[in-house]
N, C-alpha and C positions, 0 to 999 in steps of 0.2 A: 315174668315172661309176657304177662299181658291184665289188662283189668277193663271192667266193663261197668256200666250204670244206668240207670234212669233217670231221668229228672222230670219235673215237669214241662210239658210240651209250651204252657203259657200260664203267665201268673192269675190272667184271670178266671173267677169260677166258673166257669160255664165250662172251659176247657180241662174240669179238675179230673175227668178219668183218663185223657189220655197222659203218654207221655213220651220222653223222648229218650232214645238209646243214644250211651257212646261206646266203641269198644275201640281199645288200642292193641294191637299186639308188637312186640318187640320185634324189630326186622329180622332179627335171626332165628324168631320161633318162626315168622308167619308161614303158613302155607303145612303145619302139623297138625291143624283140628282144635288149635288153642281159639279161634275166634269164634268156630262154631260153638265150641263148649261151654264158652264162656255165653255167647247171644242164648243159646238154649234157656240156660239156667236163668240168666236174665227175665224172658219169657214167659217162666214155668214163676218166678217170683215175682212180675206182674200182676199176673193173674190171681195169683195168690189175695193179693192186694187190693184186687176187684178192677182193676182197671181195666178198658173196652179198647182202647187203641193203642198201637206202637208205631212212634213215626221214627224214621230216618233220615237226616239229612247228612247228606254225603256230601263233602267240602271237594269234591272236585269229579267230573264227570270221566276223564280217565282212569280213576281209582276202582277198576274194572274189579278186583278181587273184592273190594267192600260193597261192589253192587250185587255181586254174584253169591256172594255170605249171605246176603239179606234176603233175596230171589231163593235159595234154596233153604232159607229158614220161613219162608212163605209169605214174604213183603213182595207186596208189587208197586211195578212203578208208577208213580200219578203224576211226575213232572218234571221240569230243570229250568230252575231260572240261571239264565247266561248270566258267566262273565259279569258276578257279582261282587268276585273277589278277588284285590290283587298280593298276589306273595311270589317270593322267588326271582321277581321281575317277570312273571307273566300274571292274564288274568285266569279266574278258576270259576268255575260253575258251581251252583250247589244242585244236586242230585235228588230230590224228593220221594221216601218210600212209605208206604203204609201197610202196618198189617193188623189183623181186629184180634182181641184176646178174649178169652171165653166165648160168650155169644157175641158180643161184636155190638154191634147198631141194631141186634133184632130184638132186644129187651129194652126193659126201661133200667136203669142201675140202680 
């Protein structure tokens, strides 16, 4: 029904605490709780891991339901670079989201 990950946000080290979410849910689950439950847990095994930040990028500035996952999992928005990308025969924005895990940027790691 659906699956989620991390990776890393950039290969280089200086960027090695944060990292980047994907979640997919299948069109016929979405909109059941499966994306929040999967982003949670995600999250919650971040942290685990020690990592300070979780970035978002959203492949298209329409995809209103992955901005609002993210917003009510507690990413906020910090950008959109336009019309970066084309598929479908239109072009698509990417969505920029952040959100800090454990203490965030107020320690040192």
């Amino acid at each position: 029904m659906g699956y989620a990950y991390a990776g890393p946000y950039r290969a280089r080290p200086v960027y090695r605490w944060s990292v980047e979410d994907s979640i997919y849910v299948a069109p016929a689950a979405q909109r059941r709780g499966i994306g929040r439950a999967l982003l949670d847990r995600l999250i919650v095994e971040a942290e685990r891991g020690g990592f300070r930040q979780m970035i978002a990028i959203i492949g298209d500035s329409a995809n209103v339901g992955s901005i609002e996952l993210h917003r009510a999992a507690g990413f906020r928005l910090v950008g959109t670079f336009d019309n970066v990308g084309f598929k479908f025969g239109r072009w698509l924005d990417s969505v920029l989201m952040q959100r800090p895990l454990g203490t965030g940027a107020t320690t040192a790691p």
